[in-house]
C-alpha positions as CSV (number, residue, x, y, z in Angstrom):
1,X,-122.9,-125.8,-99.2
2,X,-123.1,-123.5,-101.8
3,X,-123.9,-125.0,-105.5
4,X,-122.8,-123.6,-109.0
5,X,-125.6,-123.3,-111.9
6,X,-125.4,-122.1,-115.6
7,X,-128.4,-120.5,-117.2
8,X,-128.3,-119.9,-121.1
9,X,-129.4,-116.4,-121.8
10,X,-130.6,-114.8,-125.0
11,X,-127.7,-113.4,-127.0
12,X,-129.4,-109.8,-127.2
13,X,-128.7,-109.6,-123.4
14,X,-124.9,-109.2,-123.8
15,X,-125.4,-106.5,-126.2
16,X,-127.1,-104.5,-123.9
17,X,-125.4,-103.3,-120.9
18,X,-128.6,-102.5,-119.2
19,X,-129.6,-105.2,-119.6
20,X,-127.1,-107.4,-118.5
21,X,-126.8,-105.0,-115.6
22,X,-130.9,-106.0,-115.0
23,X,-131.0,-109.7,-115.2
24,X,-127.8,-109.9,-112.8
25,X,-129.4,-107.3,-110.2
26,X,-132.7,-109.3,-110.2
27,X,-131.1,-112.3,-110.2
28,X,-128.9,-111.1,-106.9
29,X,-131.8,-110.2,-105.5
30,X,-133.5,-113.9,-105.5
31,X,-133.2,-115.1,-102.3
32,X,-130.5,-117.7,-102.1
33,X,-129.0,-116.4,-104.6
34,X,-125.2,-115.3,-103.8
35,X,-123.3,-115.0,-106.8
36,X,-124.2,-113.7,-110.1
37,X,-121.4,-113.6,-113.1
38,X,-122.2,-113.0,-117.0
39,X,-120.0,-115.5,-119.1
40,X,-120.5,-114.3,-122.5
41,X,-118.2,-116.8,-124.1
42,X,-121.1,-118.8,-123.4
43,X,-123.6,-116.5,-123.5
44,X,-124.8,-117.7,-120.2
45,X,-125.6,-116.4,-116.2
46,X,-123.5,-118.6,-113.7
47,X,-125.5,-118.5,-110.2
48,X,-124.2,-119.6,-107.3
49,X,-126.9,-120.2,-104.8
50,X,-128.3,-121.8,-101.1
51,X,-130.2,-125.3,-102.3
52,X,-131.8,-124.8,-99.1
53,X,-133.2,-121.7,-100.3
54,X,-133.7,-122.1,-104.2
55,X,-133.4,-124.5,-106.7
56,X,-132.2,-124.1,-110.9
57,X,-136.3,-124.7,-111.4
58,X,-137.0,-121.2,-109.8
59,X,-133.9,-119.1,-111.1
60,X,-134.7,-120.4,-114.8
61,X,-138.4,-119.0,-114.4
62,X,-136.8,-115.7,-112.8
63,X,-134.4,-115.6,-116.1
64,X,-138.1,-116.5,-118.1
65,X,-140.3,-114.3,-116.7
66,X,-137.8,-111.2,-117.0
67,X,-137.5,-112.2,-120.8
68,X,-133.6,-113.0,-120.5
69,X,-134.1,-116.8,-121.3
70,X,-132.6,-118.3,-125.0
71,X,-135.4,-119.8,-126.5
């Protein structure tokens, strides 16, 4: 069964349409991974994904390592 995750996001991504655009595409592309929204009210990525496949651990370091996290 599917579960829901919210990821907090540096502010400058929703300024940017790339990239928003960018952290969504990578982030669809993360296996289990199968939905990928922007809320900016929250200035946060909602993720829904396969915990058989992925965990919030690994999606965080995705959103890290692309540069996308709030510090």
């Amino acid at each position: 069964m599917p579960e829901i995750h919210e990821f907090p996001l540096d502010r400058e991504v929703l300024d940017c349409e790339l990239c928003e655009n960018t952290i969504v595409t990578v982030l669809q592309q993360t296996e289990g991974a199968t939905t990928v929204e922007i809320d900016k009210s929250t200035a946060s990525a909602v993720v829904e994904y396969d915990p058989a496949c992925t965990d919030p651990d690994h999606i965080s370091q995705t959103i890290h390592e692309w540069g996308y996290a709030r510090d």
